[in-house]
Phi, psi and omega in degrees: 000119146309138168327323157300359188241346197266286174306009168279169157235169196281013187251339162293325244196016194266154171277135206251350190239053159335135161266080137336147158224158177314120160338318206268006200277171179263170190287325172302301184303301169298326177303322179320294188298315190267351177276327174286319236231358199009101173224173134265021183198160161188175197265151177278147145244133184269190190312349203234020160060027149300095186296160181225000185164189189238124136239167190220183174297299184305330181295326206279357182241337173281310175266007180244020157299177181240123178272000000 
């Protein structure tokens, strides 16, 4: 690893134009969301766009399987 990359923060290298998603979206509406936007994450917001949580690609595949 170079020293420049050792001396970034995480605010060099951070995404600066977040993708939201509602509390209330469906697990399709988030899937929706990280598939357009090719992201593997985003922050949950409740109504008042406050986060409250991530959701991520491993959460839509690991809890939404069919036992």
């Amino acid at each position: 690893m170079s020293s420049n990359t050792v001396k970034k923060t995480a605010s060099d290298v951070m995404t600066q134009n977040v993708k939201t998603i509602p509390a209330e979206a469906t697990v399709r509406d988030a899937a929706i969301l990280l598939s357009t936007n090719k992201i593997s994450g985003a922050p949950v917001v409740n109504a008042e766009g406050k986060m409250i949580g991530v959701i991520s690609e491993s959460d839509l595949l690991s809890k939404t399987r069919m036992r």
